[in-house]
C-alpha positions as semicolon CSV with decimal commas, in nm:
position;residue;x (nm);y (nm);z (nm)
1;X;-0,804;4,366;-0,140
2;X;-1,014;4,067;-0,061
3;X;-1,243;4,030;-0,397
4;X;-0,872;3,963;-0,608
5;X;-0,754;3,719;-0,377
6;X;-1,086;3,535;-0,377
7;X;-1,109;3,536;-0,766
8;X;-0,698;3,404;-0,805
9;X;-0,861;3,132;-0,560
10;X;-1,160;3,046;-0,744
11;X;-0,916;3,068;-1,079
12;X;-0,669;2,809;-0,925
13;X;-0,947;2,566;-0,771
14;X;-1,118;2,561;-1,139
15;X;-0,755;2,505;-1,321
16;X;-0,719;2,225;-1,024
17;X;-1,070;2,077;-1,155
18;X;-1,008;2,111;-1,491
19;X;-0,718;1,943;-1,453
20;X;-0,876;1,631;-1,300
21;X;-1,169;1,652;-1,541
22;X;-0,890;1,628;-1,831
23;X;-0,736;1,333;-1,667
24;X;-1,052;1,167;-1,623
25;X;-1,162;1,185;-1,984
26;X;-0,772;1,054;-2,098
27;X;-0,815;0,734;-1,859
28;X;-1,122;0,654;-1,986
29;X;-1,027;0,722;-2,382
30;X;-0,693;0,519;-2,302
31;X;-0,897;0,227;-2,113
32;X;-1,105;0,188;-2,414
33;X;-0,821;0,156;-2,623
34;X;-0,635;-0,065;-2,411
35;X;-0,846;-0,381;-2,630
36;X;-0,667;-0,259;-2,968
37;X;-0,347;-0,264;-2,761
38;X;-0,360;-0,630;-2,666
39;X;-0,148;-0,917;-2,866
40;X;-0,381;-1,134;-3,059
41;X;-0,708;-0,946;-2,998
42;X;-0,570;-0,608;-3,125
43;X;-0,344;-0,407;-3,342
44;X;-0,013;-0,584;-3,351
45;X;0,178;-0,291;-3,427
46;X;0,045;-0,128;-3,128
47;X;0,172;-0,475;-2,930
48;X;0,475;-0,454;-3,060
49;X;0,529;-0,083;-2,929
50;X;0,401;-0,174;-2,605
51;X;0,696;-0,427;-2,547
52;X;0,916;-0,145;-2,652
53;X;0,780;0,079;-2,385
54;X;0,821;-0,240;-2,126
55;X;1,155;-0,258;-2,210
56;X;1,215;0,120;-2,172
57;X;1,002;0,163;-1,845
58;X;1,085;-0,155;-1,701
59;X;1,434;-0,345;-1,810
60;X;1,624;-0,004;-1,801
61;X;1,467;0,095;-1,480
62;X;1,576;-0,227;-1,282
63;X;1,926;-0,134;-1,181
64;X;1,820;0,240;-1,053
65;X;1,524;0,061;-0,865
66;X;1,732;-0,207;-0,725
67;X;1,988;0,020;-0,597
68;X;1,735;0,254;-0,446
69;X;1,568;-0,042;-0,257
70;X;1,905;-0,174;-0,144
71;X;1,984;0,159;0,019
72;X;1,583;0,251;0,150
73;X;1,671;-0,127;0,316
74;X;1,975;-0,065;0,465
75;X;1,883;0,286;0,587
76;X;1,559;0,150;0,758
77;X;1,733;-0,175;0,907
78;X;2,012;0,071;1,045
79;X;1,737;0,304;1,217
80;X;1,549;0,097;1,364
81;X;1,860;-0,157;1,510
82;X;1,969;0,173;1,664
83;X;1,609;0,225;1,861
84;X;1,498;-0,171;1,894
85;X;1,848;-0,223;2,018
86;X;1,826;-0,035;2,363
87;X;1,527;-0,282;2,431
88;X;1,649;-0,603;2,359
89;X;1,443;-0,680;2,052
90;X;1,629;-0,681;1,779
91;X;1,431;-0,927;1,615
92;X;1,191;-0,706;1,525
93;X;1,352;-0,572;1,283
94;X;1,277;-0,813;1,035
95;X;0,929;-0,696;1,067
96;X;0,990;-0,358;1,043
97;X;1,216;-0,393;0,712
98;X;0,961;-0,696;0,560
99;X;0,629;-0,508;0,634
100;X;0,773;-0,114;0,578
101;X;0,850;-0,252;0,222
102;X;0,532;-0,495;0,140
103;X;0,324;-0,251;0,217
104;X;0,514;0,109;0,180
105;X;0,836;0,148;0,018
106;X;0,821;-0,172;-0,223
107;X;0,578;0,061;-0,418
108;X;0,655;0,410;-0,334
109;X;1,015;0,395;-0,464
110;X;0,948;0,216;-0,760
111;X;0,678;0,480;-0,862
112;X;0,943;0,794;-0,774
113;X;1,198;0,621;-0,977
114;X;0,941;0,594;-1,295
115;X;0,804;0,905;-1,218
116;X;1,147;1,061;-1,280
117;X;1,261;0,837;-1,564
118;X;0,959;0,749;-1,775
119;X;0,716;1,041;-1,645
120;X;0,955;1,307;-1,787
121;X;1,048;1,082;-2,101
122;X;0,654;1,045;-2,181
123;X;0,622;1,431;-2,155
124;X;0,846;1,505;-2,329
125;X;0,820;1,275;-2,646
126;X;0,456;1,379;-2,676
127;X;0,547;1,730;-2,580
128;X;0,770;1,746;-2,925
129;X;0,495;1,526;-3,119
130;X;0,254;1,836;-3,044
131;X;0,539;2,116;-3,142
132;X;0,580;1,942;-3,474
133;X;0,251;1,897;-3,543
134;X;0,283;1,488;-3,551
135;X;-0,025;1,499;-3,304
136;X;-0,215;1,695;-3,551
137;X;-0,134;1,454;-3,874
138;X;-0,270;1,186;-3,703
139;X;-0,567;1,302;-3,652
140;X;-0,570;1,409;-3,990
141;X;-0,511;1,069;-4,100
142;X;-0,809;0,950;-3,825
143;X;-0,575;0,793;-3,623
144;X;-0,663;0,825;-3,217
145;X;-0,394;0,968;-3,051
146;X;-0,454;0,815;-2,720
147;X;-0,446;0,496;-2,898
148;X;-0,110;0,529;-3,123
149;X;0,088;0,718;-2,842
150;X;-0,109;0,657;-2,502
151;X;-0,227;0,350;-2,517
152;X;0,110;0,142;-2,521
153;X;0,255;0,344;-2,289
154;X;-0,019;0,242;-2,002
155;X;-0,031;-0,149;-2,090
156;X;0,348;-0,152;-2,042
157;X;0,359;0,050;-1,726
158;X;0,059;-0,189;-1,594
159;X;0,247;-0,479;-1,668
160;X;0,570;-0,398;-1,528
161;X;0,538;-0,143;-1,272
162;X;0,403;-0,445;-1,071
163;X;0,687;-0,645;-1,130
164;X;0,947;-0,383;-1,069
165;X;0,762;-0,376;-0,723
166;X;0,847;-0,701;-0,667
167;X;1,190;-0,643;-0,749
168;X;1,225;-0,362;-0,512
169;X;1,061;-0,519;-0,219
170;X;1,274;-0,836;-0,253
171;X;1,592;-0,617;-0,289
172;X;1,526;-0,411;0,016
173;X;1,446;-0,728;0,234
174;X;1,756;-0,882;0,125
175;X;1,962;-0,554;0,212
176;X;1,793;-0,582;0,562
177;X;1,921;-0,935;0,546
178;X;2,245;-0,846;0,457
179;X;2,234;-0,578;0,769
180;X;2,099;-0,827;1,054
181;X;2,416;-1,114;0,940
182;X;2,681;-0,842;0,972
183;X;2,527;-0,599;1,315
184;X;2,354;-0,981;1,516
185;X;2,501;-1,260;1,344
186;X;2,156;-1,361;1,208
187;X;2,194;-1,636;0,962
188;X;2,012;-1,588;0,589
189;X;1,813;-1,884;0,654
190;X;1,710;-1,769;1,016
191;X;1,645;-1,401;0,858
192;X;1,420;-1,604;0,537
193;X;1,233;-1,756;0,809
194;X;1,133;-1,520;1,040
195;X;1,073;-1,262;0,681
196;X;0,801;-1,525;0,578
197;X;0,625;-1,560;0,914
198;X;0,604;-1,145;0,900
199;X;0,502;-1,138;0,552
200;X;0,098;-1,170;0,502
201;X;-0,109;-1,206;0,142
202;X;-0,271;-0,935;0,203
203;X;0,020;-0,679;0,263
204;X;0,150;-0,826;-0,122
205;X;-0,179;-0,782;-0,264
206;X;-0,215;-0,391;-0,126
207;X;0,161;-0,299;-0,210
208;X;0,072;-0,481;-0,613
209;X;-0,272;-0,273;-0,590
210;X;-0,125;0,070;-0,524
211;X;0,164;-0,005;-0,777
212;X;-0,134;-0,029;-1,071
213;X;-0,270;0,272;-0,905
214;X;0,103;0,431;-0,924
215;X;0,150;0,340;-1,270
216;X;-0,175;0,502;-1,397
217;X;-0,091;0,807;-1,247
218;X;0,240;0,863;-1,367
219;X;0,147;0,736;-1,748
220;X;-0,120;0,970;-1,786
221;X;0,011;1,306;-1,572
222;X;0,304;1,227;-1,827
223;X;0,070;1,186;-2,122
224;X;-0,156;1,474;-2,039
225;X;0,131;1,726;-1,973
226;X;0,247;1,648;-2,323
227;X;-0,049;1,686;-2,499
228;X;-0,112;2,014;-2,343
229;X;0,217;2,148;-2,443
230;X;0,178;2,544;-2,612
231;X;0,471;2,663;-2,758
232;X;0,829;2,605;-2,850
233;X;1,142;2,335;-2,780
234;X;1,133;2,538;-2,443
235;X;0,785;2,441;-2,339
236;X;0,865;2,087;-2,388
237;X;1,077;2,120;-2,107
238;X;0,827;2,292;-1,911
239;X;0,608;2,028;-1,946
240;X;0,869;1,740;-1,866
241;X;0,938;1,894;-1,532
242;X;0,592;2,001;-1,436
243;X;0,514;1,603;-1,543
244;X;0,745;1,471;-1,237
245;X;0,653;1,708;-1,000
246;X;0,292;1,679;-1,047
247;X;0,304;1,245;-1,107
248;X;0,506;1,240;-0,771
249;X;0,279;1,485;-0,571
250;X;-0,014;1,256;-0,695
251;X;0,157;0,949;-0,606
252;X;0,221;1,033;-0,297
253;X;-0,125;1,177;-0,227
254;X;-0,287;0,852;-0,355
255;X;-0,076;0,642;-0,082
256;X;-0,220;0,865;0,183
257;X;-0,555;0,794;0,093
258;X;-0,473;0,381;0,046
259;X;-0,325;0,384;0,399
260;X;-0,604;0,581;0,527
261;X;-0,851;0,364;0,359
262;X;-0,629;0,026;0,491
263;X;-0,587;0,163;0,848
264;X;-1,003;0,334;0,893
265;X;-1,115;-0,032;0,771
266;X;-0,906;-0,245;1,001
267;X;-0,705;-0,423;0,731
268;X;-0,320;-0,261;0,806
């Protein structure tokens, strides 16, 4: 009974690796094609597609990322008023909402939001490029794969993953704004204030850092799952959902480890 459940655990553990060995070997293909990508220095047709996939990844993400910050803001303003409020310090509060999204939520929403728009979308493009052999005809015709399809995809999600970040945490201080003027009578430019005396460089720079981390995790989970597609129109779909699942698990696994890396070495 024991030797088959030690071999379907040695099988999974080596699938695991393999996994991370084949994500490995895309980064570093992609990263090497990420020079050809460039405007000026590289293909311009490749250029042009990446500000395609900016405006797909970025522009038509803003309103479901806004939103979802607005909401995370007023949520965590609302829970913590209810507990800070029994002890008289209700100004803290701006803290909580200003450094819980610099550091936390400014990035972690923003990556579940392209996780489940673009993650999927990436899948499942490449997914049907494999199916119809479109993959394969590239190669034919020497043309990298990684830099045609890939390539793009992880310049524009570098570029404005950040920035939808950005958007994010300023959306979800301003709902906590929004929050404090209605439940203490707290002024904007009294709330503004006290949100810049919370706020500290090096919470911005660690919420930008783990949104590049983010992004290359959910472009190339994406990327891989599609490339690895087997079979028909219904393993596409496989592959989209096994894309999310698998880009969110990672993303949330990587924040773990940042925070655990911030808090063992004294900078959180």
């Amino acid at each position: 009974m024991s030797i088959p459940v030690v071999e379907r655990l040695g099988d999974s553990t080596l699938r695991q690796l393999e996994y991370v060995g084949g994500l490995a070997i895309q980064f570093w293909d992609a990263a090497g094609a990420l020079g050809r990508t460039l405007p000026l220095v590289g293909n311009r047709h490749r250029w042009r597609s990446a500000i395609g996939q900016m405006l797909a990844i970025g522009v038509d993400a803003f309103p479901m990322v806004g939103i979802m910050a607005v909401c995370a803001g007023f949520i965590l303003a609302m829970q913590g008023a209810s507990e800070l409020r029994r002890f008289g310090a209700m100004q803290f509060v701006v803290d909580l909402v200003t450094i819980g999204f610099t550091r936390e939520l400014g990035p972690l929403l923003t990556a579940i939001a392209v996780s489940g728009r673009s993650g999927s979308a990436f899948s499942a493009e490449i997914g049907s490029m494999v199916v119809t052999e479109e993959i394969d005809a590239l190669r034919t015709m020497a043309i990298d794969p990684v830099e045609f399809v890939l390539a793009p995809k992880y310049l524009a999600a570098l570029i404005v993953v950040p920035c939808l970040t950005i958007i994010s945490t300023a959306s979800g201080i301003l709902a906590g704004g929004v929050f404090m003027r209605f439940s203490a009578d707290m002024t904007l430019g009294v709330y503004l204030r006290d949100v810049v005396h919370s706020i500290a460089l090096k919470d911005v720079i660690t919420g930008l850092l783990k949104s590049l981390a983010f992004a290359t995790i959910i472009v190339h989970v994406g990327c891989l799952e599609g490339l690895r597609v087997r079979g028909g129109p219904d393993a596409v779909g496989r592959s989209a959902t096994a894309a999310v699942v698998k880009s969110t698990f990672l993303v949330i696994l990587a924040d773990v480890v940042f925070t655990a890396i911030l808090y063992m070495t004294g900078a959180s």
